[in-house]
CHARMM-style PDB file with segment names, atoms N, HN, CA, C and O in Angstrom:
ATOM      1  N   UNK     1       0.838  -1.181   0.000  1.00  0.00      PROA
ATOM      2  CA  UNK     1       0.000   0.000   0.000  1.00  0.00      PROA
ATOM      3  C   UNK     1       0.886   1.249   0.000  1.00  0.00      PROA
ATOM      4  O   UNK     1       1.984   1.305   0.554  1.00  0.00      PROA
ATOM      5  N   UNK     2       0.390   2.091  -0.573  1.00  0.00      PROA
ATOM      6  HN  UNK     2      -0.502   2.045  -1.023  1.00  0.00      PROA
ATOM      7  CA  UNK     2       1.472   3.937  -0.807  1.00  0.00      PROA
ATOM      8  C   UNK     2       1.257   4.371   0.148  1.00  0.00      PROA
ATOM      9  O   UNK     2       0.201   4.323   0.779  1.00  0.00      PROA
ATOM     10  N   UNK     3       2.277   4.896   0.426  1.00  0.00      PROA
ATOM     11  HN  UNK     3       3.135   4.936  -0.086  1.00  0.00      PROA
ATOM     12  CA  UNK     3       2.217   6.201   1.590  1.00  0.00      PROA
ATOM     13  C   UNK     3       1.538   7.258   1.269  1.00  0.00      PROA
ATOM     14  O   UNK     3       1.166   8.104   2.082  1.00  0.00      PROA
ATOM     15  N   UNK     4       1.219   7.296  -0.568  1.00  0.00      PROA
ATOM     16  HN  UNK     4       1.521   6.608  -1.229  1.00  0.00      PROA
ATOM     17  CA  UNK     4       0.712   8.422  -0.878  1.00  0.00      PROA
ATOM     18  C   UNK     4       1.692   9.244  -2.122  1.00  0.00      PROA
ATOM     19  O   UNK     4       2.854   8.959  -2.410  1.00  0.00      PROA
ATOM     20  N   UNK     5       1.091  10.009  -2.556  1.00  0.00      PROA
ATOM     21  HN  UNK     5       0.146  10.240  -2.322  1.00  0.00      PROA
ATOM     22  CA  UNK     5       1.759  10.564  -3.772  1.00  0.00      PROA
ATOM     23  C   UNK     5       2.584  11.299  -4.002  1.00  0.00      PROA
ATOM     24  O   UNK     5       2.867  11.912  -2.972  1.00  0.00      PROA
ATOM     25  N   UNK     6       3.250  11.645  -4.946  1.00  0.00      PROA
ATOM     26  HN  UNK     6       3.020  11.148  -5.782  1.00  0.00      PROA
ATOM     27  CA  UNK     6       4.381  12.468  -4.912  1.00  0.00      PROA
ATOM     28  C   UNK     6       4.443  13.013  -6.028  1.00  0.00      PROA
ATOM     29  O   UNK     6       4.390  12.260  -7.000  1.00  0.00      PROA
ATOM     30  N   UNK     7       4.574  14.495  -6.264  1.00  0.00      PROA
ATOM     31  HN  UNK     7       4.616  15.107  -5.475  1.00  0.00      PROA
ATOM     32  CA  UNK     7       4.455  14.797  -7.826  1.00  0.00      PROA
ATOM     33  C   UNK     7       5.975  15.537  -7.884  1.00  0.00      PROA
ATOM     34  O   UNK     7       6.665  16.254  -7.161  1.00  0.00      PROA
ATOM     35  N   UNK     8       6.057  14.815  -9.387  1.00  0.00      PROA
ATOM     36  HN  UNK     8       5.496  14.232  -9.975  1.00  0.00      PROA
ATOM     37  CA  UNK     8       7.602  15.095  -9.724  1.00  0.00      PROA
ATOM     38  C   UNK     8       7.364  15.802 -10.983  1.00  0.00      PROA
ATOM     39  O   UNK     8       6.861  15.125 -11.880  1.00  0.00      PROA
ATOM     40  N   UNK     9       7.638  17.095 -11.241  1.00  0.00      PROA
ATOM     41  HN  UNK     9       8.046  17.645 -10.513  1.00  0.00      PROA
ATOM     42  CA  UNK     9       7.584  17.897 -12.582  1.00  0.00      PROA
ATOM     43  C   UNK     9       8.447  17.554 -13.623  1.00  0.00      PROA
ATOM     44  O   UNK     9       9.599  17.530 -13.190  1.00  0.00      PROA
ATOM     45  N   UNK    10       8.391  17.303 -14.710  1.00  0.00      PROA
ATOM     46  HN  UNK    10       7.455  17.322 -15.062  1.00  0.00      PROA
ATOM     47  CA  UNK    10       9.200  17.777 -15.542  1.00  0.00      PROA
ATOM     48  C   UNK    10       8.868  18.592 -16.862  1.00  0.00      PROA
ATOM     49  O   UNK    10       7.684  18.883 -17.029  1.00  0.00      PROA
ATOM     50  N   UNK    11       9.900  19.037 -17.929  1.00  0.00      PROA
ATOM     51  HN  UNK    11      10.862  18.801 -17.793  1.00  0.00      PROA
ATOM     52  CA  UNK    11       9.919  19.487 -19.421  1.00  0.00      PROA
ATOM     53  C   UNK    11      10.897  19.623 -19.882  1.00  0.00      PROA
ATOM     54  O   UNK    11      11.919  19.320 -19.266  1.00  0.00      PROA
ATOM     55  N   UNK    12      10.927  20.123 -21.116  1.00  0.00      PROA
ATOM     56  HN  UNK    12      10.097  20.370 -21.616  1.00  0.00      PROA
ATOM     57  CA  UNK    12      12.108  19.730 -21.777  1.00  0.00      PROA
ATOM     58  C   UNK    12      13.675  19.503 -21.281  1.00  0.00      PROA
ATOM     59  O   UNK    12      14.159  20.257 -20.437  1.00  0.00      PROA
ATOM     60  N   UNK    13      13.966  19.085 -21.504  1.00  0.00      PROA
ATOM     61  HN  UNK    13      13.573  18.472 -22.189  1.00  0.00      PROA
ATOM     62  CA  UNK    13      15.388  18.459 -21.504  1.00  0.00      PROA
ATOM     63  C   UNK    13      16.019  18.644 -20.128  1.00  0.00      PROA
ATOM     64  O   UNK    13      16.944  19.309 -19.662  1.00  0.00      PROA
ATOM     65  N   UNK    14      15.022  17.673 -19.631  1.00  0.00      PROA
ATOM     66  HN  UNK    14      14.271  17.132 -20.009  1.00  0.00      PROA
ATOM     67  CA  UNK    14      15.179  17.601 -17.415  1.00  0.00      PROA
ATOM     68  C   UNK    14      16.160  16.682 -17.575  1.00  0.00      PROA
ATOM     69  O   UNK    14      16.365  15.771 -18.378  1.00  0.00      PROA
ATOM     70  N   UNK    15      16.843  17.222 -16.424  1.00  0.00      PROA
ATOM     71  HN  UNK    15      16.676  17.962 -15.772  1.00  0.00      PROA
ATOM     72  CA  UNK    15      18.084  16.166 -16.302  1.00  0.00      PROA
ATOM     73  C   UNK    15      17.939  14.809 -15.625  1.00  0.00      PROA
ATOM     74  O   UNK    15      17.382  14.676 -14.535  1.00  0.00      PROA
ATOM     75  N   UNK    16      18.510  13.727 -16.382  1.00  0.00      PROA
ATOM     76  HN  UNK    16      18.963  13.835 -17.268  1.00  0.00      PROA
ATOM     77  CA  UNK    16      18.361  12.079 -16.252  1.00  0.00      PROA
ATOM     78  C   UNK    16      18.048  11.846 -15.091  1.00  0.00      PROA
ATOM     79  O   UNK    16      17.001  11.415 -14.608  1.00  0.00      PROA
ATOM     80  N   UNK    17      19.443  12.288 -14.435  1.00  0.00      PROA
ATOM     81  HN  UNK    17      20.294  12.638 -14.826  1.00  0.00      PROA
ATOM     82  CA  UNK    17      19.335  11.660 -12.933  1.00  0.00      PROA
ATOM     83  C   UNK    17      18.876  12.469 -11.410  1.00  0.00      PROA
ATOM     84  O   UNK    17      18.851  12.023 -10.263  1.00  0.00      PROA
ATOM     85  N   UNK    18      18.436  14.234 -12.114  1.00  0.00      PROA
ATOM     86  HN  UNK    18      18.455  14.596 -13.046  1.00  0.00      PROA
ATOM     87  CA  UNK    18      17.726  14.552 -11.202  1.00  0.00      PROA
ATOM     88  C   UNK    18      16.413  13.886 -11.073  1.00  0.00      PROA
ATOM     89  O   UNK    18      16.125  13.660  -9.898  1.00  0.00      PROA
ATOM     90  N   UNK    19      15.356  13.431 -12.116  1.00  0.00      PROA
ATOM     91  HN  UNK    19      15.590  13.615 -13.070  1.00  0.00      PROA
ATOM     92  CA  UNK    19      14.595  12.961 -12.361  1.00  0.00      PROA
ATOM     93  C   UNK    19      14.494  11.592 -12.200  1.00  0.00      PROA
ATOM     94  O   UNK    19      13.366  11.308 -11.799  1.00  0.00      PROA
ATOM     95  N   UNK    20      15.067  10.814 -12.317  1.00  0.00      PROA
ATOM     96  HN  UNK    20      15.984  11.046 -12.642  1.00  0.00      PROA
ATOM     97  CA  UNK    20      15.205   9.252 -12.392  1.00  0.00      PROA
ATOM     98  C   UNK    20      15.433   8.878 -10.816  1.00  0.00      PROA
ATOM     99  O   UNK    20      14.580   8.227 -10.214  1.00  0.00      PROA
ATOM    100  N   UNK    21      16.588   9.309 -10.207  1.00  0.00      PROA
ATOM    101  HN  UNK    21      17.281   9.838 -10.696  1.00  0.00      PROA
ATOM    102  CA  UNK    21      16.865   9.336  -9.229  1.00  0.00      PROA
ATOM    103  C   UNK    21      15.893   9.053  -7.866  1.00  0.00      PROA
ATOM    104  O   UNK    21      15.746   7.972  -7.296  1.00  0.00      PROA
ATOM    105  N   UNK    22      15.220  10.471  -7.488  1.00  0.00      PROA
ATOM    106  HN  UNK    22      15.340  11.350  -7.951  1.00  0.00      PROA
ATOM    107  CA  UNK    22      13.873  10.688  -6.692  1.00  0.00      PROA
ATOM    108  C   UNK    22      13.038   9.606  -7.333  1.00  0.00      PROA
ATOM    109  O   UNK    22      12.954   8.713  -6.489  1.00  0.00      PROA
ATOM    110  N   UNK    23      12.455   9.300  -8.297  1.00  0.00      PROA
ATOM    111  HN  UNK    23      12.523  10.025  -8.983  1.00  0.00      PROA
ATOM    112  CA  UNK    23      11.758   8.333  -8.948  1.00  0.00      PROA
ATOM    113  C   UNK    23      11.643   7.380  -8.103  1.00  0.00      PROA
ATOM    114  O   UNK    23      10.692   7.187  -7.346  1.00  0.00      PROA
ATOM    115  N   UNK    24      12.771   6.657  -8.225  1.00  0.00      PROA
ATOM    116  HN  UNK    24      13.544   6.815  -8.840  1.00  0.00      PROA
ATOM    117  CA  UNK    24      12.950   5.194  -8.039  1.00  0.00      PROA
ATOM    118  C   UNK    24      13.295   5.312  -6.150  1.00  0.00      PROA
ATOM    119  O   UNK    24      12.917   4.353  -5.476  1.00  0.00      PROA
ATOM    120  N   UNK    25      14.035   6.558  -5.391  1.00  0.00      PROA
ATOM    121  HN  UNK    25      14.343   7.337  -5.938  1.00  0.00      PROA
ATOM    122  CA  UNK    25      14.035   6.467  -4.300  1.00  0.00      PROA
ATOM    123  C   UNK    25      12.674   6.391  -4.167  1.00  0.00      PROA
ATOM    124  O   UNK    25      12.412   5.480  -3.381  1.00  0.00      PROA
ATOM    125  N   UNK    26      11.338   7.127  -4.725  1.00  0.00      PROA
ATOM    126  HN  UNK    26      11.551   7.866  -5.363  1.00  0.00      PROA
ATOM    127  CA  UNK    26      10.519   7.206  -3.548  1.00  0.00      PROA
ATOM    128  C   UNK    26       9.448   6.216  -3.878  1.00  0.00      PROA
ATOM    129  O   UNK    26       8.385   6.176  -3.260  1.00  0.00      PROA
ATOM    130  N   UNK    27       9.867   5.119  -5.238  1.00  0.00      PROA
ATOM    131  HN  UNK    27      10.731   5.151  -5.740  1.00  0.00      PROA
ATOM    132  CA  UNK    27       8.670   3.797  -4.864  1.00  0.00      PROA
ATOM    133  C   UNK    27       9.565   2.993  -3.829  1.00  0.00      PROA
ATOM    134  O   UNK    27       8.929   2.583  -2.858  1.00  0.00      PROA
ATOM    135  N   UNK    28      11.009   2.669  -3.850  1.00  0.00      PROA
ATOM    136  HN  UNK    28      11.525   3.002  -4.638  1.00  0.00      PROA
ATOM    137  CA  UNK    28      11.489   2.488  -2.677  1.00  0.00      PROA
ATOM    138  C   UNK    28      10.817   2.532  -0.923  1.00  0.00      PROA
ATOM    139  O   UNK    28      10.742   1.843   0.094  1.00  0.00      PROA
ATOM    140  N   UNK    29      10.455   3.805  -1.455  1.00  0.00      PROA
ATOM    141  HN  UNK    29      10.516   4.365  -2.281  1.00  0.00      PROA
ATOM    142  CA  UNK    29       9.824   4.227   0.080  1.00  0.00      PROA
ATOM    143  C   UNK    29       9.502   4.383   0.516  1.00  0.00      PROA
ATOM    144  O   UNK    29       9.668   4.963   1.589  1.00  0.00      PROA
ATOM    145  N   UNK    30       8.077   3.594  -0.452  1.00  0.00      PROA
ATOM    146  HN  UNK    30       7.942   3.122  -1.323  1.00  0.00      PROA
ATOM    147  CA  UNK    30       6.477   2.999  -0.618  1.00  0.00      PROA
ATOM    148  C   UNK    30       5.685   4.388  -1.258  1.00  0.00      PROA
ATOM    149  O   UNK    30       4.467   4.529  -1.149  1.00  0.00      PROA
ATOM    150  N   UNK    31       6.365   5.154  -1.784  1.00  0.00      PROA
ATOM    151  HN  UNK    31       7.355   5.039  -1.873  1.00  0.00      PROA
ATOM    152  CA  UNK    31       5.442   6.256  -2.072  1.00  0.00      PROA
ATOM    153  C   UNK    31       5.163   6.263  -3.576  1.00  0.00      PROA
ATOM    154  O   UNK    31       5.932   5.444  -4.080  1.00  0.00      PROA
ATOM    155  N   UNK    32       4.639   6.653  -4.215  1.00  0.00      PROA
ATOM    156  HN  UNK    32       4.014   7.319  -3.806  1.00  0.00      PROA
ATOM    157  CA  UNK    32       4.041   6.493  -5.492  1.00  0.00      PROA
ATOM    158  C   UNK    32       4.061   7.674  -6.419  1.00  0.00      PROA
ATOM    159  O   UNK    32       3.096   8.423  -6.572  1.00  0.00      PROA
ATOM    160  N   UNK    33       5.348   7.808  -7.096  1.00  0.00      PROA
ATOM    161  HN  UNK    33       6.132   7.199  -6.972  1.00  0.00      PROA
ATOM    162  CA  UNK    33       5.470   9.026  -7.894  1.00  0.00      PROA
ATOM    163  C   UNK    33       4.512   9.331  -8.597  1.00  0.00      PROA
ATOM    164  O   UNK    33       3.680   8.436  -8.752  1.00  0.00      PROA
ATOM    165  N   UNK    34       4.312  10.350  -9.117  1.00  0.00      PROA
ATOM    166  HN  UNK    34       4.988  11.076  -8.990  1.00  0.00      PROA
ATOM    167  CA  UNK    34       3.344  10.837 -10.109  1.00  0.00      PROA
ATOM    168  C   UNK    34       4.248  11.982 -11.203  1.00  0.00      PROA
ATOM    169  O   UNK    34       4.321  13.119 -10.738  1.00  0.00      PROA
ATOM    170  N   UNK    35       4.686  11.847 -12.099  1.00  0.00      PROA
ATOM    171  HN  UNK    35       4.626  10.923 -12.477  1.00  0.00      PROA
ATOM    172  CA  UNK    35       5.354  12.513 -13.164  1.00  0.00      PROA
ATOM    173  C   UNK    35       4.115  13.589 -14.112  1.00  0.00      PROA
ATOM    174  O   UNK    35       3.056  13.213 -14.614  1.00  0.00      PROA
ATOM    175  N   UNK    36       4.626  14.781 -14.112  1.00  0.00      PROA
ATOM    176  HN  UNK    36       5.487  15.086 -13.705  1.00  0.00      PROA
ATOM    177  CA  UNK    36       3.519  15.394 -14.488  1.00  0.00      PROA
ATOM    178  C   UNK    36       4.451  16.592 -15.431  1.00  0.00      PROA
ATOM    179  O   UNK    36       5.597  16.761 -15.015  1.00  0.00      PROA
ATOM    180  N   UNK    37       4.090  17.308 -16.490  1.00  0.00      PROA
ATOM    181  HN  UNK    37       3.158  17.171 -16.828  1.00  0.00      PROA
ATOM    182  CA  UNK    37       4.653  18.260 -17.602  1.00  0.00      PROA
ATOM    183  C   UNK    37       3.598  18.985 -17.823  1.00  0.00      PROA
ATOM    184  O   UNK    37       2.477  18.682 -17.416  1.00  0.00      PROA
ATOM    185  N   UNK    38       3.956  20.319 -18.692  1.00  0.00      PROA
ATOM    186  HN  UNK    38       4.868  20.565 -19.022  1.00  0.00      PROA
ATOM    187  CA  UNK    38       3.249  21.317 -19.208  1.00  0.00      PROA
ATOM    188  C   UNK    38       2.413  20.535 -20.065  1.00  0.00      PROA
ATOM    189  O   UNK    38       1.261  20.971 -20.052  1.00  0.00      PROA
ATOM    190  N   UNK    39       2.583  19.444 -20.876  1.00  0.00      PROA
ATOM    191  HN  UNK    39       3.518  19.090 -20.886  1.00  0.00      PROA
ATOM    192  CA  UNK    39       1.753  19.185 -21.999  1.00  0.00      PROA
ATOM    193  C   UNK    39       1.682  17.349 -22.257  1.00  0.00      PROA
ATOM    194  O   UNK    39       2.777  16.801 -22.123  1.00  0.00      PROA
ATOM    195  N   UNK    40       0.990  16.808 -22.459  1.00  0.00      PROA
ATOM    196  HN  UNK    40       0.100  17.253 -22.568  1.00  0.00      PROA
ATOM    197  CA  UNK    40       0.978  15.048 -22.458  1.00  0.00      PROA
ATOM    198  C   UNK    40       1.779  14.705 -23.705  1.00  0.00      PROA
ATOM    199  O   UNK    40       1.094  14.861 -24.716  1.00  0.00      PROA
ATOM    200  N   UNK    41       3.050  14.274 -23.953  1.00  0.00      PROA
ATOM    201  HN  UNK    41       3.606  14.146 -23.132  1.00  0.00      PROA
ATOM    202  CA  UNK    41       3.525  13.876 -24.763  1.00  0.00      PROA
ATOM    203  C   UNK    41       5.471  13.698 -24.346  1.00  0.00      PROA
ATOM    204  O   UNK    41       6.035  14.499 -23.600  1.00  0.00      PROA
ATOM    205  N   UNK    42       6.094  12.677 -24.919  1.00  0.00      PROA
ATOM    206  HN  UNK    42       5.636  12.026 -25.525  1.00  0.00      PROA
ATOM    207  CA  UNK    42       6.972  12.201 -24.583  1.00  0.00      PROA
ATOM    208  C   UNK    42       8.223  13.440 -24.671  1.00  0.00      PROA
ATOM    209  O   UNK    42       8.458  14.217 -25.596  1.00  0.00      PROA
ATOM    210  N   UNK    43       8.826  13.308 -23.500  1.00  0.00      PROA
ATOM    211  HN  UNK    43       8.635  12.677 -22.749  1.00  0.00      PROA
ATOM    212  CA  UNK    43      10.221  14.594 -23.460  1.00  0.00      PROA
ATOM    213  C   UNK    43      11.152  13.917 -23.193  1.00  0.00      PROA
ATOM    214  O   UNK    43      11.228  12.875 -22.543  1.00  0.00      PROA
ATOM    215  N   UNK    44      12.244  14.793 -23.943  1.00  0.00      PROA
ATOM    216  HN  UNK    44      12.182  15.640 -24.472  1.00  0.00      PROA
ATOM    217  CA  UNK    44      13.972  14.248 -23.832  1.00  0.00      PROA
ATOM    218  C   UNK    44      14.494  14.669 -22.718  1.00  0.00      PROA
ATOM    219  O   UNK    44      14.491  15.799 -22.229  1.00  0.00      PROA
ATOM    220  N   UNK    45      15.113  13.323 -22.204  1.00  0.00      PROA
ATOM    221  HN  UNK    45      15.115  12.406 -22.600  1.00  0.00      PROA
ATOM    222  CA  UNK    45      15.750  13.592 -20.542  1.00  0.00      PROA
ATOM    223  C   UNK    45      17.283  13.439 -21.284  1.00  0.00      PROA
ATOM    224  O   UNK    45      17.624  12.656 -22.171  1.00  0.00      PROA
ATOM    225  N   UNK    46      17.953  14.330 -20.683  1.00  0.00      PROA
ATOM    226  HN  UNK    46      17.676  14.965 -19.962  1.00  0.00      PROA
ATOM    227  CA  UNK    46      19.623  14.672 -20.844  1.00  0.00      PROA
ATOM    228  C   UNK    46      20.491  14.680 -20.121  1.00  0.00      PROA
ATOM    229  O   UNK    46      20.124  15.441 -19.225  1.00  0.00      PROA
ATOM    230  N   UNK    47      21.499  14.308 -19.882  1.00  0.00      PROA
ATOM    231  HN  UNK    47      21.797  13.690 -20.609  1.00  0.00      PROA
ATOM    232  CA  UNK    47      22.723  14.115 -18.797  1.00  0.00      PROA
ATOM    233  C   UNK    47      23.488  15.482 -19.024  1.00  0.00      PROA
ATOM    234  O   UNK    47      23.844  15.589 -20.197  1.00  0.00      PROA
ATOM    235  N   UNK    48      23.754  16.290 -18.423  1.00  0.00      PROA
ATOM    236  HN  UNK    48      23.465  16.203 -17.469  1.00  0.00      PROA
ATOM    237  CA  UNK    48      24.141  17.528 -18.262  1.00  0.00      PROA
ATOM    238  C   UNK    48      26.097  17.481 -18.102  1.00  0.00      PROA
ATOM    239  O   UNK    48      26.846  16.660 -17.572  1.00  0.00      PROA
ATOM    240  N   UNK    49      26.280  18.406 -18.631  1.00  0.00      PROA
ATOM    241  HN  UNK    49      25.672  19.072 -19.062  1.00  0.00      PROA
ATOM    242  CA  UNK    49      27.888  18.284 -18.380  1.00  0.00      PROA
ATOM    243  C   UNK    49      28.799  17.676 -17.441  1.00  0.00      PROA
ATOM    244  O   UNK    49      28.904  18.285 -16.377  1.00  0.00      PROA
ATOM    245  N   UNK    50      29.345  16.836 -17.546  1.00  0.00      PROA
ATOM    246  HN  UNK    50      29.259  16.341 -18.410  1.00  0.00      PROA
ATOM    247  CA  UNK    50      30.333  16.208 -16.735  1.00  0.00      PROA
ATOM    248  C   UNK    50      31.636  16.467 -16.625  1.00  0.00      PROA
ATOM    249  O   UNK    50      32.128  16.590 -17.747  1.00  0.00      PROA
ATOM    250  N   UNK    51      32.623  16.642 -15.530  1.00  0.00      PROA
ATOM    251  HN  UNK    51      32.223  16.542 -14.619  1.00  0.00      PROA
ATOM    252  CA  UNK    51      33.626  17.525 -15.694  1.00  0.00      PROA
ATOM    253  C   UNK    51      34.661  16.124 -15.971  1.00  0.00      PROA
ATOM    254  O   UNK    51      34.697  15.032 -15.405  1.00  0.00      PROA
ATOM    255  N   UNK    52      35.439  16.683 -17.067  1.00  0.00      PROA
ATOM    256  HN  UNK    52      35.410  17.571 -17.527  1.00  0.00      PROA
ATOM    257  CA  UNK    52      36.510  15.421 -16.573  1.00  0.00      PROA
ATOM    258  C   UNK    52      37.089  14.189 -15.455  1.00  0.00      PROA
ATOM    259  O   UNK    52      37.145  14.616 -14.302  1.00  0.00      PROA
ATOM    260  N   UNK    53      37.378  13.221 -15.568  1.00  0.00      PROA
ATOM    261  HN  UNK    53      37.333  12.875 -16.505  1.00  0.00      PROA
ATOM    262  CA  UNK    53      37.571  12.282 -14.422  1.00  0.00      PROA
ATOM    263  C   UNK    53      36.285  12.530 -13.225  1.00  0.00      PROA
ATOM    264  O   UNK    53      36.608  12.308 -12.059  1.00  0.00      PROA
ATOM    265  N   UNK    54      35.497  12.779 -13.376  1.00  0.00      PROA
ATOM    266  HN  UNK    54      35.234  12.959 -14.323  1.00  0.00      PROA
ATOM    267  CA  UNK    54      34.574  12.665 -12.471  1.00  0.00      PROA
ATOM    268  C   UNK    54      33.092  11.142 -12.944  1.00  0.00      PROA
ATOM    269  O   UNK    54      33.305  10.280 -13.796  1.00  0.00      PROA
ATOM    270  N   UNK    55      32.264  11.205 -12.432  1.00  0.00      PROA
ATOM    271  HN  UNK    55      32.091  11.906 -11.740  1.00  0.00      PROA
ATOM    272  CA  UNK    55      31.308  10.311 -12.526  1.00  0.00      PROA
ATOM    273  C   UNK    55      29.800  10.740 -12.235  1.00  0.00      PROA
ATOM    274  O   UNK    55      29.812  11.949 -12.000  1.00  0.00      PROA
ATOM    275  N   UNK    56      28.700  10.305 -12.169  1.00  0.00      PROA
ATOM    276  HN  UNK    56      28.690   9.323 -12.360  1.00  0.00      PROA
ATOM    277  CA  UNK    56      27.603  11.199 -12.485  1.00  0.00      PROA
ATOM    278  C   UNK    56      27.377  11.213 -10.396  1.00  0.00      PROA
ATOM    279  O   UNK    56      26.714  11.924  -9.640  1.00  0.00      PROA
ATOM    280  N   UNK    57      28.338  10.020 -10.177  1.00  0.00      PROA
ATOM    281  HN  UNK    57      28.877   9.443 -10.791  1.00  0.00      PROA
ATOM    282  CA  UNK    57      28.032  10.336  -8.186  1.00  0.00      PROA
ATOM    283  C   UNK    57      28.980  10.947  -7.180  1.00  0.00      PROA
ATOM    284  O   UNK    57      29.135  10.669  -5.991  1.00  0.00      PROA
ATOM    285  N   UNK    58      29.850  12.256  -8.292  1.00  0.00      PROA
ATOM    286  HN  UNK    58      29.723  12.481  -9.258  1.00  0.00      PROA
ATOM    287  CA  UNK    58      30.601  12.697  -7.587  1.00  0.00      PROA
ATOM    288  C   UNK    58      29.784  14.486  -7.255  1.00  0.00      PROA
ATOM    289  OT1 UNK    58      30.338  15.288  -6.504  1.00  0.00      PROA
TER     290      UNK     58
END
């Protein structure tokens, strides 16, 4: 059973793992995302600059 809902915004070109991230923590943590945008139709999620020798968990 959910703890209850959670609304997660996005639009264009939201970043992967700000988005993905919270996602998956909060069915984890019985809560039940709800993904919601300006308009019903599929958007490009993008990985945002990475600095050299680094990794997306630094």
């Amino acid at each position: 059973m959910s703890k209850g809902k959670v609304l997660i915004i996005v639009g264009d070109a939201t970043e992967t793992v700000d988005t993905l991230y919270p996602y998956y923590r909060l069915i984890e943590g019985g809560y039940e995302p709800v993904v919601a945008a300006p308009e019903k139709r599929l958007y490009q999620m993008v990985l945002h600059e990475v600095k050299p020798g680094w990794t997306i968990t630094k």
